[in-house]
SEMARLUM-110404 format. One record per atom (N, C-alpha, C): residue in one letter; x, y, z. Coordinates in steps of 0.2 Angstrom, whole numbers, plus 5000, padded with zeros to 4 digits. Atoms other than C-alpha are relative to their C-alpha. Example, Ala and Ser with C-alpha at 12.3 -4.5 7.8 and 13.67 -1.06 7.14 Angstrom:
<sites>
a500449945000a506249785039a500450065000s499649944999s506849955036s499650055003
</sites>
This chain:
<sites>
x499949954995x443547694990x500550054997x499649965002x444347854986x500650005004x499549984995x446147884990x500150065001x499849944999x446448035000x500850044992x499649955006x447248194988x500849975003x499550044998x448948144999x500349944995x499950055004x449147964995x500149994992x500150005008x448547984977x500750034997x499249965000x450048114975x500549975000x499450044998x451248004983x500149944995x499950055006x450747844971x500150004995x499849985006x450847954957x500750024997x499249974996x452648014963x500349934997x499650064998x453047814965x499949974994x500050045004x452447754950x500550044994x499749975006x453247884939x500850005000x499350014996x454847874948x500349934997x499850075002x454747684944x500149984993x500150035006x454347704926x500550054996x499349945002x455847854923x500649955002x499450024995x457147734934x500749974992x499549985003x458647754922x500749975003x499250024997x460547654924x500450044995x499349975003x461847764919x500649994998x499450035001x463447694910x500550064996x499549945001x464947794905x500549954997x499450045006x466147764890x500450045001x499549955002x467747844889x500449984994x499749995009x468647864874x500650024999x499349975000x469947984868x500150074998x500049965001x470248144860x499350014997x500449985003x468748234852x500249974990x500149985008x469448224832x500549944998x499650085002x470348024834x499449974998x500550045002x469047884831x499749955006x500250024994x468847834848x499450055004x500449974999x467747964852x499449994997x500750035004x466347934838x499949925001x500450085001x466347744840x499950005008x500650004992x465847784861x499750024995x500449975002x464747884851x499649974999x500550025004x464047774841x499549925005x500350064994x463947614855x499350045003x500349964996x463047754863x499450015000x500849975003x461647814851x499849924998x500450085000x461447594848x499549985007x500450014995x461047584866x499650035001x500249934997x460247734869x499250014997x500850015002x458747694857x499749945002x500550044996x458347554867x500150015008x499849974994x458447644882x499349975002x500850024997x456547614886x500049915002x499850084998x456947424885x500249975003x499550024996x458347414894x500150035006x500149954993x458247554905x500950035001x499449975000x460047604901x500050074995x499749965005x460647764896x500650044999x499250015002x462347794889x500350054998x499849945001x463447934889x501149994997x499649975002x465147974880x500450045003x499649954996x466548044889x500849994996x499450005003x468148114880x500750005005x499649984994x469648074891x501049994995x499650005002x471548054890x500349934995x499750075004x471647884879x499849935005x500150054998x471847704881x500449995009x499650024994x473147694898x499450035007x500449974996x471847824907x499449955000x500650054999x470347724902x499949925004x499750044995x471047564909x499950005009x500049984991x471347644927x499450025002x500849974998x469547744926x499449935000x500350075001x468947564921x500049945008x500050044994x469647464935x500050035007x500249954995x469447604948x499149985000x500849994999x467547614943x499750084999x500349925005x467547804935x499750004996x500450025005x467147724921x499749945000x500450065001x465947584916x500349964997x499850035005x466747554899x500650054998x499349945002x468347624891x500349954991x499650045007x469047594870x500650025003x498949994998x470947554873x500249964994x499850045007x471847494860x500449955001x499750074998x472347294860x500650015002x499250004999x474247324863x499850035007x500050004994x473747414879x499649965006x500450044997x472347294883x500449945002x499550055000x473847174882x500249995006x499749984995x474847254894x500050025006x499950004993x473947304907x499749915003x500150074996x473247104907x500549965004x499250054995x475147044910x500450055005x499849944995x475647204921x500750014996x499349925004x476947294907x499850065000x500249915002x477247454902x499850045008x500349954993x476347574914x499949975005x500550044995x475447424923x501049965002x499650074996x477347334929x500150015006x499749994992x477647414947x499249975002x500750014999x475547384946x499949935002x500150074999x475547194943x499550004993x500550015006x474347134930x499150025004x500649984999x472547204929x499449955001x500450045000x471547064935x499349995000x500750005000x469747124936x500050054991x500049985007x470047184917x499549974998x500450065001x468747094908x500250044991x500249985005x468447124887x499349984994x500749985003x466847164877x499949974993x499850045008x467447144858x500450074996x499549985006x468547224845x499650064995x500349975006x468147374833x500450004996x499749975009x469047454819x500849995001x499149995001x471047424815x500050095000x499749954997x472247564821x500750004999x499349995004x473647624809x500450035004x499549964997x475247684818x500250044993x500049965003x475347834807x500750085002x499649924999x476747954803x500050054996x500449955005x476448114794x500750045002x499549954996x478048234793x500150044993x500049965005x478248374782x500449994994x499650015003x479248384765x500650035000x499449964997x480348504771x500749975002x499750024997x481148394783x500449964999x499550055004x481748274771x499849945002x500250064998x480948134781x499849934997x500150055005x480647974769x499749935004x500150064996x480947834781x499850025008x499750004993x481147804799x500650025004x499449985001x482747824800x500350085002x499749935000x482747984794x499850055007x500349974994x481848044811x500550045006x499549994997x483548074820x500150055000x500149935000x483648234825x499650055000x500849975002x482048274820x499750025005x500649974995x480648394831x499449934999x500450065000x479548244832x499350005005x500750004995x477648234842x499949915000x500150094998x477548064850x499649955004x500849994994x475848084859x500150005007x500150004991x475348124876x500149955004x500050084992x475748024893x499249975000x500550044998x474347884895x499849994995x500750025004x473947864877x500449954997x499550055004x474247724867x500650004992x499449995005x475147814851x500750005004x499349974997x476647884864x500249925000x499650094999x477047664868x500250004992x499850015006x476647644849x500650024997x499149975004x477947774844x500649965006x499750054998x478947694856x500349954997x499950085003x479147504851x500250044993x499949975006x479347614834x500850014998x499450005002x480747684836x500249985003x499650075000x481447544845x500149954996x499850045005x481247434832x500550024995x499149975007x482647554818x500150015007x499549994995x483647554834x499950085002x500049974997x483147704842x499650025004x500350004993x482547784858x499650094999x500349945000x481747954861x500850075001x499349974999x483648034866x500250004992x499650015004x483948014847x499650054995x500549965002x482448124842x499950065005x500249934996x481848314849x499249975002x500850005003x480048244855x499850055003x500649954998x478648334859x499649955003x500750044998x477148244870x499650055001x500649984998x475848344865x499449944997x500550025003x474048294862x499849974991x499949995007x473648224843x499650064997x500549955005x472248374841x500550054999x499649925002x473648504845x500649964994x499250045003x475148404833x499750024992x500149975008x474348464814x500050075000x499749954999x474548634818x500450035001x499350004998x476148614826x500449994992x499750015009x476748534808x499950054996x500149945007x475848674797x500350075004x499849954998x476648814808x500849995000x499250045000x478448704807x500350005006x500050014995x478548684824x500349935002x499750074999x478848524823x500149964992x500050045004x479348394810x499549954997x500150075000x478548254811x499549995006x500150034993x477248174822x499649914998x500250054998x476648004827x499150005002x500849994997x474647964828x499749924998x500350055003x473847784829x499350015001x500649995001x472247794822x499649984994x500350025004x470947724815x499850064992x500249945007x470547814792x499449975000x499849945001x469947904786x499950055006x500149964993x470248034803x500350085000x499949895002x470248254803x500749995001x499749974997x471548264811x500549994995x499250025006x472948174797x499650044994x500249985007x471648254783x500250085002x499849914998x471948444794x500850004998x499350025001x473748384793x500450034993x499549985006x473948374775x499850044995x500649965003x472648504769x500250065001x499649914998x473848664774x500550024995x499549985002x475148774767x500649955000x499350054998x476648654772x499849934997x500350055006x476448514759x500549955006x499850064995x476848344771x499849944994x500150075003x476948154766x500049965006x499950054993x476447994777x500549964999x499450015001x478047894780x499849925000x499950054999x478047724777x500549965007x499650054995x478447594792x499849934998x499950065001x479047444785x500649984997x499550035001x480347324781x500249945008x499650074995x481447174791x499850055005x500149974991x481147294810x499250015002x500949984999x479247334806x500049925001x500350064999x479047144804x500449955006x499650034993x480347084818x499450035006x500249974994x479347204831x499349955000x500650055002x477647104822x500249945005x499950064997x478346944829x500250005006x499749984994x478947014845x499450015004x500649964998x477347094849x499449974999x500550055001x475746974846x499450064999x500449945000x474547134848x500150024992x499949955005x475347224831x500049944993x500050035007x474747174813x500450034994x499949945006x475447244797x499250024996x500649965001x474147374790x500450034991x500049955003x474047484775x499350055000x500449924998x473447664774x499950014992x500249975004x472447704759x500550064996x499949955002x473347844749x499250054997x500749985004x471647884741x499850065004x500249964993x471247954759x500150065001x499649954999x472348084759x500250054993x499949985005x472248174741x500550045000x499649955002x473148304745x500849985005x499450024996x474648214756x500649984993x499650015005x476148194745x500249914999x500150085001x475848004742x499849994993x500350025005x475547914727x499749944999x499950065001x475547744731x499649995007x500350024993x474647644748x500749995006x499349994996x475747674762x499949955006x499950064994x476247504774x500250035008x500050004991x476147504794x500049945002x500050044997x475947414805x499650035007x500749974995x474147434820x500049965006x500250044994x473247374832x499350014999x500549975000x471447384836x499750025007x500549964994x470147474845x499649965004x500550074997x469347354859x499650055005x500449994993x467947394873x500049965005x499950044995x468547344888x499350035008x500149994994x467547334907x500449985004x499750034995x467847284924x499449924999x500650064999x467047114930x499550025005x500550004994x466147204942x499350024996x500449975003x465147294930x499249944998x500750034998x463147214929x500249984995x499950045004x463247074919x499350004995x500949965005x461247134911x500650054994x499749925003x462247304906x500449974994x499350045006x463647204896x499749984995x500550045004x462347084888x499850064996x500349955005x461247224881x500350054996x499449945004x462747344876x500249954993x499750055004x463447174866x499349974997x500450055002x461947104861x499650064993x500249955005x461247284852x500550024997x499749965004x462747334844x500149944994x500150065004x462947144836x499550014995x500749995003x460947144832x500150064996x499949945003x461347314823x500350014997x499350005003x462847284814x500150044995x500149975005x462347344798x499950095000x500149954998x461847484805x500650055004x499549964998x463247534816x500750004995x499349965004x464647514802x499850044997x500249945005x463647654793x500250075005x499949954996x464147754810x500750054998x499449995003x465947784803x500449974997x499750035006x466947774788x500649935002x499450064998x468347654799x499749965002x500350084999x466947524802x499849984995x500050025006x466647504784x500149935001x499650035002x467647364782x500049945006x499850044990x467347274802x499549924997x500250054999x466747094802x499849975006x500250014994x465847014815x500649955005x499650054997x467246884817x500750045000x499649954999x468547044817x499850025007x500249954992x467647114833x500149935006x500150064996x467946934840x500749985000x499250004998x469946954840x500550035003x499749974996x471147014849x500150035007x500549964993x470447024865x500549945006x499650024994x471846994879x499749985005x500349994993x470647034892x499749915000x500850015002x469346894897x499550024999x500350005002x468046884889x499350035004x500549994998x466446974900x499649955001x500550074998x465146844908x499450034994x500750005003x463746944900x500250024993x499849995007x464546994883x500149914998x499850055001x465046804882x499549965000x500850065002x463146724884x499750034995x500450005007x462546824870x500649984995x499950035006x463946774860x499949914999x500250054998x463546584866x499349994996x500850005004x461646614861x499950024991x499849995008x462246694844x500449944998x499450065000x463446544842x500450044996x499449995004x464846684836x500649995006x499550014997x465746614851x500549984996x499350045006x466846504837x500450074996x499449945006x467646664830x500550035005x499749974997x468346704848x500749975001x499450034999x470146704849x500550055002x499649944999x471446794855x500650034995
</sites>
């Protein structure tokens, strides 16, 4: 029997409808030119080619860091959000920003990416060498909400000081290499994953800059204090034209993907399940995943662990590498 032109139009409406029907999920991330931004990216372009499969499609959103992402996370702004373990920490046990808040118990965690150098970079003008010598200094200590501003923090509380003891600045890290090459400022503070523009725009100007070593007995006290923070080294290689000669010791964190628990536990599965399946692939996404391990992505993670990230690591048996 033929169906009237009407109906036909309308089944045609309903089937097309059903075979386009698209779930929308949102990363946030961090500035444009850190490294939090291309590795949403790259989650993104993983899931994104099995969008037909999954019927998800994944978008990128550059916001003010890891404290932001957290609150857009467990609000429900966001789906997903890279925050960096130390702050992943903190809002689990309600420190820092989260103390008048309580602990963020619908937190959940996804898994782990690339290490994250606390990184200082200050001209050679200023005389800056150590830590130490930062007293006094015009200093950029990153924006409210982001996790380098805590970093510098705990930083210069480890050599005994506070921000009363330095000139800071909280801007942004994209504006803080121009502030340096204008002498605007001394010195600034930036944790992030290498090789990253912005320390390369940093040391590639007129104003010849060196990155500062953190270490010694306080960088390693704060280590023991702190369970989140590892000792790191920063390539010198990375930076040819920084006035370094040698590999410059820190001390990091890493980059995690956090949700809520409310978030579909499908959604989780297939985000974790493709970026895993794909590994090979996604460290060629950027030069700071080079080096990642599967049992590196399976550390640090404060949060719980996701219901639907946590059956495909059960089905992969890389549950054994989970630990906090």
């Amino acid at each position: 029997m033929k169906m009237p032109a009407p109906f036909l139009f309308l089944a045609i409406m309903l089937a097309f409808t059903g075979c386009s029907k698209k779930t929308f999920v949102s990363i946030g991330t961090g500035g444009v030119t850190g490294v939090f931004y291309p590795t949403g990216g790259a989650i993104c372009r993983i899931i994104n080619n099995k969008s037909a499969e999954y019927g998800i499609k994944a978008t990128v959103e550059s916001t003010a860091g890891s404290v932001y992402n957290v609150n857009a996370v467990i609000s429900g702004d966001l789906d997903f959000g890279v925050v960096q373990s130390d702050r992943q920490y903190q809002a689990v046990y309600g420190l820092a920003e989260w103390e008048d808040r309580g602990p963020r118990e619908s937190l959940r965690s996804v898994f782990s990416i690339h290490p994250e150098a606390v990184t200082l970079i200050a001209s050679l003008k200023s005389g800056i060498k150590h830590i130490e010598d930062l007293r006094g200094k015009h200093v950029n200590i990153g924006n409210p909400g982001s996790g380098p501003l805590q970093n510098s923090r705990d930083v210069l509380k480890a050599f005994g000081m506070t921000e009363d003891d330095i000139r800071a600045e909280y801007v942004k890290a994209i504006e803080a290499p121009s502030l340096l090459q204008d002498e605007r400022i001394d010195a600034f503070f930036y944790t992030v994953g290498h090789p990253n523009g912005n320390i390369k725009e940093a040391t590639s100007g007129r104003i010849k800059v060196r990155i500062v070593p953190i270490q010694g007995l306080a960088r390693d006290t704060l280590i023991r204090e702190m369970p989140y923070y590892t000792r790191t080294t920063i390539s010198h290689d990375l930076y040819p034209n920084a006035e370094n000669d040698r590999d410059i010791e820190s001390l990091g964190v890493r980059a995690t993907l956090v949700t809520s628990q409310s978030v579909d536990e499908s959604i989780v599965y297939a985000i974790t399940r493709e970026v895993f399946e794909n590994f090979e692939f996604f460290k060629t996404l950027h030069p700071a995943f080079a080096t990642l391990t599967k049992a590196d992505m399976l550390s640090g993670l404060s949060a719980p662990i996701h219901i639907g990230a946590l059956r495909y690591y059960k089905e992969s048996g890389l549950d054994k590498f989970i630990k906090n």
